[in-house]
C-alpha positions in Angstrom: -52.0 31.2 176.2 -55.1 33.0 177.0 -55.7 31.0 179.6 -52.4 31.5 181.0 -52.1 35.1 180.8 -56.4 36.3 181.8 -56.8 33.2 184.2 -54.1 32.0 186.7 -51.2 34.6 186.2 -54.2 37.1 187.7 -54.5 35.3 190.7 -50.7 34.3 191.0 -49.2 37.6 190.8 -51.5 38.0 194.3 -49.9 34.8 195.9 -46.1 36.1 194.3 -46.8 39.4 195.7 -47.7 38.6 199.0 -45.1 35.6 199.7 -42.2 37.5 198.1 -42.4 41.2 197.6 -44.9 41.8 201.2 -43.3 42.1 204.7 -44.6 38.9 206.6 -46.7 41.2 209.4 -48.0 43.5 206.0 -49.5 40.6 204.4 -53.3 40.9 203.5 -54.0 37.6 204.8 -57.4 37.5 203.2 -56.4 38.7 199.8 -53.8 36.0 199.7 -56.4 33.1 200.8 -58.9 34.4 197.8 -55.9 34.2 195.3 -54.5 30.5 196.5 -57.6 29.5 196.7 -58.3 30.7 192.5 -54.8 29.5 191.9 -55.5 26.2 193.2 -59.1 26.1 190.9 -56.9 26.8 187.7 -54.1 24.5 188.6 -56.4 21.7 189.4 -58.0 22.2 185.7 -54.4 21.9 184.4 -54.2 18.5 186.5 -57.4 17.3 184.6 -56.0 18.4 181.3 -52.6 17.2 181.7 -54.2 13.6 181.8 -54.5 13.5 178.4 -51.4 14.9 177.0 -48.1 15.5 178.2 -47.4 18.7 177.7 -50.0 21.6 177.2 -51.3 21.4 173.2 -49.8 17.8 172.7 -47.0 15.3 172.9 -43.9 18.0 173.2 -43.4 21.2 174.3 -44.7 24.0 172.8 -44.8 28.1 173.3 -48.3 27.0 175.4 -45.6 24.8 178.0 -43.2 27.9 178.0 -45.8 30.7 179.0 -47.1 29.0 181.4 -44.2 26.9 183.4 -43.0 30.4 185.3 -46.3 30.4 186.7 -47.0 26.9 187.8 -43.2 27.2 188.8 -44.4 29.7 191.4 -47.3 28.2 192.4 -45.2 24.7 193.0 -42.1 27.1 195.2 -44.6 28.5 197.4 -46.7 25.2 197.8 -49.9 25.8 196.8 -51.2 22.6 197.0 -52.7 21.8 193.6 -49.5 22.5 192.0 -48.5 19.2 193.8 -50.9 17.0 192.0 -49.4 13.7 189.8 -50.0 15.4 186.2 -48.0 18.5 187.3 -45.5 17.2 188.9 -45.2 14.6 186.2 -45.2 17.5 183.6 -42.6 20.2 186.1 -39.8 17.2 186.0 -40.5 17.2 182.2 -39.9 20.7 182.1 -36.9 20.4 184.5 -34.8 18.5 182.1 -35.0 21.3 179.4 -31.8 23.5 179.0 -34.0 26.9 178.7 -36.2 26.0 181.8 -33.4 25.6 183.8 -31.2 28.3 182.8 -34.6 30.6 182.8 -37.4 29.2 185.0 -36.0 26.9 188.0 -33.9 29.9 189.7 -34.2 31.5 193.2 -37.7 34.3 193.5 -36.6 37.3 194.4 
């Protein structure tokens, strides 16, 4: 949860931020390339570790899944391209048939 909360939500917010909540011609273009670009470096490290498991600390979900699928949510909405990967997407349509993660996590950004 570390992980989740000092690593990729850092970088995330930035992408969220400037997708969502910035006018398209008020955009900091280069701030958002810098954060994609980290968000894609942590997401590709979930790829690797989702290999081995199929949720985040074993074989079914746990608090670790639930703090971090708003995040890789996100990262998948806006199409960051490493939240498109096998493993995640493998693990997202896990998440997706979980009464909470509908009800709380696979809704319209505003």
């Amino acid at each position: 949860m570390d992980w989740t909360l000092w690593g990729i939500s850092a970088p995330m917010v930035i992408v969220f931020q400037q997708y969502v909540r910035t006018p398209e011609d008020k955009r900091d273009l280069q701030k958002l390339s810098t954060a994609k670009d980290q968000s894609n470096d942590y997401l590709r490290v979930l790829e690797d570790h989702l290999t081995a498991s199929s949720y985040m600390a074993s074989d079914h979900l746990t608090l670790a899944d639930i703090a971090l699928s708003p995040i890789v949510y996100r990262a998948d909405s806006l199409g960051l391209e490493a939240a498109k990967n096998q493993n995640i997407q493998r693990w997202i349509t896990q998440l997706r048939l979980k009464k909470g993660y509908q009800k709380w996590v696979d809704v319209p950004m505003s």
